[in-house]
N, C-alpha and C positions, 0 to 999 in steps of 0.2 A: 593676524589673519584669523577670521574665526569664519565655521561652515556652518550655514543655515539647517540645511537636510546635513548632520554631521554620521548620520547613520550609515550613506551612500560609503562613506571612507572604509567602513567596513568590509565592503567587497572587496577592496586590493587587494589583502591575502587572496581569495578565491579567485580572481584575476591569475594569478602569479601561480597559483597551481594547479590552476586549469593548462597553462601554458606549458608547465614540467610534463606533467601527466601525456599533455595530448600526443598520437600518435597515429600517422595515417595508415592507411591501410593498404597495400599496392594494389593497383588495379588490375597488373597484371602476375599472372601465377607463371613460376617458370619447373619444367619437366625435371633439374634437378640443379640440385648445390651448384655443381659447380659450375654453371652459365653464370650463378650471382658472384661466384668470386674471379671468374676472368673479367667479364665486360657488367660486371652488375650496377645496378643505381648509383649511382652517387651523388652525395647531397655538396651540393654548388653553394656557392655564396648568395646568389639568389635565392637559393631557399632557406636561407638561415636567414637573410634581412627578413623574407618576408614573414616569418615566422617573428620575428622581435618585433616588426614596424605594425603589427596588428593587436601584440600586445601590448606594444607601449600607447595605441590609440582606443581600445579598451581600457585602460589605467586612465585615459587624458578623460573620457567618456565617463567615469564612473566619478573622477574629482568634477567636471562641469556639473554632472547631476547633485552635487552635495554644495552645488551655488557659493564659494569661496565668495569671502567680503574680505575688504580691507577697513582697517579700523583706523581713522585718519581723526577722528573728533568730530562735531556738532561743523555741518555748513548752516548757516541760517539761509532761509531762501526769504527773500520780500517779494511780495505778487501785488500787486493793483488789481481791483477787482471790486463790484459790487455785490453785494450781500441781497438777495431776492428771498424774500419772507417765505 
């Protein structure tokens, strides 16, 4: 398999740690500590997929953009066709 635009591959690192790095920001501010450690956020399994299932579609996104070919050898094509000067 060889990639047309082999450049685009390049991004995956920065893919991959944009994804480390990133961190939301709450929206909402609370009066103190301890409201967050009785009943505070807590991150659910839904927000873990959706946090992987956007980076694994940036990753698929940035390998489409680098046009993967598969290298299978010469098809011949035959066409029928006239030739107009």
């Amino acid at each position: 398999m060889r990639f047309i635009n082999w450049y685009f591959i390049l991004l995956i690192p920065f893919v991959i740690y944009l994804f480390l790095i990133r961190k939301k920001k709450s929206a909402l501010r609370f009066s103190s500590v301890k409201i967050l450690e009785n009943g505070g956020m807590k991150k659910t399994i839904k927000h873990r997929i959706g946090k992987y299932v956007t980076t694994a579609a940036l990753i698929l996104l940035v390998i489409a953009l680098a046009r993967p070919q598969l290298l299978t050898g010469n098809i011949p094509v035959h066409e029928k066709g006239i030739d107009i000067a």
